[in-house]
N, C-alpha and C positions, 0 to 999 in steps of 0.2 A: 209553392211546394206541391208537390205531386201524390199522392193518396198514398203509393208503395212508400214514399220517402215519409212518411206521418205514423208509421206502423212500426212500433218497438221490435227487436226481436222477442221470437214466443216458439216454448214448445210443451208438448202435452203428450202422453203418452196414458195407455188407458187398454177397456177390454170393449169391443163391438161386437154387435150378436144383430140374426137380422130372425123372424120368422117369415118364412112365402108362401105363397101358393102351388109352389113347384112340389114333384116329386124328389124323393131322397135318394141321388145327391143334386141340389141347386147346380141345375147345365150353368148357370149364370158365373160360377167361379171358373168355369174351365172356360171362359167368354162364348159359351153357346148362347141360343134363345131359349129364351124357357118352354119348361117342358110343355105348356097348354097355347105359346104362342105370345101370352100377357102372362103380367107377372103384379101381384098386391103382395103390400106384407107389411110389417110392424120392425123398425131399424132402430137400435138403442147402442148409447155409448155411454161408458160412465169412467172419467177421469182421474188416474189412479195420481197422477203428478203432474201437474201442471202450471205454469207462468205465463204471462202476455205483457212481456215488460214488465214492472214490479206489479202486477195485477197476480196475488194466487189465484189456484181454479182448482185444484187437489178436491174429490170426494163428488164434485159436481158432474148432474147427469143433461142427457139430450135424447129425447125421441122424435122419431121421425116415421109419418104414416106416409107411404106410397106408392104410384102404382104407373105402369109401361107399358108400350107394346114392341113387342120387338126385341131383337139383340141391341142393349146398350153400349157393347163392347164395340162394334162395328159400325157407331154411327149413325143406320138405319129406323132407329127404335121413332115411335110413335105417343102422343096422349100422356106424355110425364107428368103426374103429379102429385104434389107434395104438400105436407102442413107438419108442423112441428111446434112439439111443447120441450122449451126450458125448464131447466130447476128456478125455482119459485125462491130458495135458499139465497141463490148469487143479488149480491147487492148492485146498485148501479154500475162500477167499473166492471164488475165479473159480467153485468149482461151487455156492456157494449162490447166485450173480447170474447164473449163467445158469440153472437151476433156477427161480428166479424172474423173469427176465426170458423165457424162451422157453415157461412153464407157465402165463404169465398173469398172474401176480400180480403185477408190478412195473408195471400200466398200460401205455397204449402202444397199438399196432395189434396186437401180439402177445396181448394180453388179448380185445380184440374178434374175433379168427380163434378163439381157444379158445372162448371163449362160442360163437360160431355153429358150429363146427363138433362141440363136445361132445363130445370121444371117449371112447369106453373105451379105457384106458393096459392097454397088456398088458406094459408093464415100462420099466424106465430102467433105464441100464447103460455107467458109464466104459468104453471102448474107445479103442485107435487110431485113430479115424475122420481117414483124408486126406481133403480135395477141393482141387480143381484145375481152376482156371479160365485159361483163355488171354487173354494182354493183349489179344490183338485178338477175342478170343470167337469164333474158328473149332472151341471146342469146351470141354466139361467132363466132369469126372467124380468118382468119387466112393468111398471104399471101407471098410469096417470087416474087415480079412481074415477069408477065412473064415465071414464072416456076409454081407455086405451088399456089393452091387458096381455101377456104374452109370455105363458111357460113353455121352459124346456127340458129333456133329459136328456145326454149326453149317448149317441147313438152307439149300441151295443150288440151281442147276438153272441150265439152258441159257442164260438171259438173267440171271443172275448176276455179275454182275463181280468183278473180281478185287479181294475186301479187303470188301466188300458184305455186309452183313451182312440176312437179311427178320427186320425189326422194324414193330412195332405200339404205338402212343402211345392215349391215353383209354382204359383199359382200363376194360370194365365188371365185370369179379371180378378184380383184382389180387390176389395172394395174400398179396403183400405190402404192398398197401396203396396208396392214392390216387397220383396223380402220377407213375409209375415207367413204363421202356420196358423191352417185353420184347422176347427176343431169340430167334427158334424155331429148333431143332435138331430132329434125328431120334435118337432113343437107339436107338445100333447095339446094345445091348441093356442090361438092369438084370435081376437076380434077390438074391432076398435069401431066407435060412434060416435063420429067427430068430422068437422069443417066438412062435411059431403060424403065421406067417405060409410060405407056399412060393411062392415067384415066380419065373418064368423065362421072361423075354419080350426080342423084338427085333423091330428095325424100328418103333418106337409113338414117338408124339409127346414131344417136349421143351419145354421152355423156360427162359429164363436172365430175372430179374428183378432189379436193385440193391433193398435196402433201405436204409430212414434214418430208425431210430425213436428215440422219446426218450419220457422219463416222469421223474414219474408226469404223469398229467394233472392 
């Protein structure tokens, strides 16, 4: 039996948010290169519905620390690298489906972002990881204490209205994949201290994206 034939149907739908290094707005949704050439930042998703065959996954979060050179859009990119903390919460079924649902293996849009972005894993690691997203998306964030930390507010200015949110529809690099509206913030800051990584930046670009993937294909 062949790994895709061992893998139940499963889908999840949910809200991702990433903080970077970029200026506001991340070249990286319109598939440019970032704006300094290299790209760090702090990538959080937190599971608003989800199944993995009769496995729930509803409420459970994933962080992701990383960093690139290059446009990933195109291929060309350089130095991928990645470490990730699970929710601590998911019992053993929940962490082998998401293990495999967010490492690629379970098909999906989550299979086609690992493929192109290839990283070197500098570690996996159950944590506490919160995130925290606002119903009306005036803001998120994100935390593994102690290691990993990342607020946002929901990008705004003088001709802004009250409840307004600046969003952008046809994305040409979704992160999360075809069809989805993002929603841009300023991350009043993100740093993380973890598997090799040392980050400590404010004021840089955000963004808030829905996902809603399913597998296998």
């Amino acid at each position: 039996m062949t790994e895709n034939a061992a893998i139940p149907r499963w889908h999840v739908t949910g809200d991702w948010f990433d903080a970077c290094k970029c200026d506001i707005p991340c070249p990286c949704t319109f598939a440019q290169a970032p704006t300094y050439g290299d790209c760090d930042g702090v990538l959080a998703w937190h599971i608003r519905e989800g199944r993995y065959g009769d496995v729930p996954l509803d409420g459970l979060n994933v962080l992701m620390i990383g960093s690139f050179v290059g446009n990933v859009w195109e291929g060309g990119h350089s130095e991928p690298r990645a470490a990730v903390f699970m929710d601590e919460r998911a019992d053993e079924a929940q962490r082998e489906a998401l293990e495999r649902v967010f490492g690629g293996r379970a098909g999906g849009w989550p299979a086609e972002f690992v493929r192109m972005l290839d990283p070197e894993m500098r570690g996996l690691e159950y944590a506490p990881v919160t995130v925290t997203v606002d119903d009306d998306l005036a803001g998120w964030s994100t935390e593994v204490p102690g290691r990993v930390e990342a607020r946002v507010e929901a990008l705004g200015g003088p001709t802004t209205r009250a409840g307004e949110r600046a969003q952008s529809t046809g994305l040409p690099g979704s992160e999360t994949g075809p069809g989805q509206v993002v929603t841009w913030g300023r991350a009043l800051s993100y740093r993380a201290e973890a598997f090799g990584f040392d980050l400590d930046r404010r004021n840089t670009s955000s963004k808030h994206i829905t996902f809603d993937w399913s597998g296998p294909d």
